[in-house]
N, C-alpha and C positions, 0 to 999 in steps of 0.2 A: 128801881124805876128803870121804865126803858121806853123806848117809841121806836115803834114799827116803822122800816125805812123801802120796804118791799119785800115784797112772796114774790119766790121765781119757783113756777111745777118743776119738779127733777122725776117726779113716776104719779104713778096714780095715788100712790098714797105717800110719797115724801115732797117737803117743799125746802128749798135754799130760803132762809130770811136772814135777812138784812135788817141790824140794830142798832141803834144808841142805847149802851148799857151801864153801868154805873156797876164796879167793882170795887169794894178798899178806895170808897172816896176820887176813886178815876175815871173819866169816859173812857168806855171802849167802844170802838166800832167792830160789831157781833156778826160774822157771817155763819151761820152756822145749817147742817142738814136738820129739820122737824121732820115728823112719824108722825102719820092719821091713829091717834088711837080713840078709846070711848070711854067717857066717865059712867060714872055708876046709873046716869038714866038713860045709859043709850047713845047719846049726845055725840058726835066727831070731834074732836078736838086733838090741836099737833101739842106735840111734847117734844121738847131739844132730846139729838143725841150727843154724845160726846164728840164727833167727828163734825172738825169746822176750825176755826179762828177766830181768834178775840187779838185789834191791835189797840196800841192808844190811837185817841184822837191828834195827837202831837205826831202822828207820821202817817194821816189823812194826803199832806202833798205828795208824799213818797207813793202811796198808795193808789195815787191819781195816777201818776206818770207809768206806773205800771200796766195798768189799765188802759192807759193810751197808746203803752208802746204794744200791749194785745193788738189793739185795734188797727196801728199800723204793719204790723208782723202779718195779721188778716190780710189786710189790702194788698198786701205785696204778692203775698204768696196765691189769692184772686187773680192778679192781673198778671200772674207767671214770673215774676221778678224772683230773685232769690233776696228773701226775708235774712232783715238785719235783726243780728244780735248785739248787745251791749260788749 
């Protein structure tokens, strides 16, 4: 099982998605690249490639703060500051 958590375009025909996925009885949160390809009528559809990450749900905070210290490292380096590192 898994639920879709976002499609982000990375080209015309690959997208970044975002998942809750369920491995060996664990969530994992699934960031991984999909490929446009075509089933047998034609049809578009993405298929996972092996390039991406799977973390547990148990290090979702760690995961945050990462992601926010992105967002700060941005803003600094925007407004000409010199961007902190950890």
């Amino acid at each position: 099982m898994s639920v879709l958590i976002k499609d982000i375009p990375k080209s015309n025909n690959e997208i970044i998605r975002i998942e809750i996925s369920e491995f060996k009885g664990r969530d994992l949160i699934n960031i991984r690249i999909w490929f446009q390809s075509f089933d047998e009528k034609g049809n578009a559809v993405y298929k996972p490639t092996q390039k991406g990450i799977a973390v547990n749900v148990s290090q979702y905070e760690e995961l945050r703060d990462g992601i926010e210290r992105i967002g700060a490292y941005l803003a600094d380096k925007k407004d000409g500051a010199t961007p902190k590192s950890e």
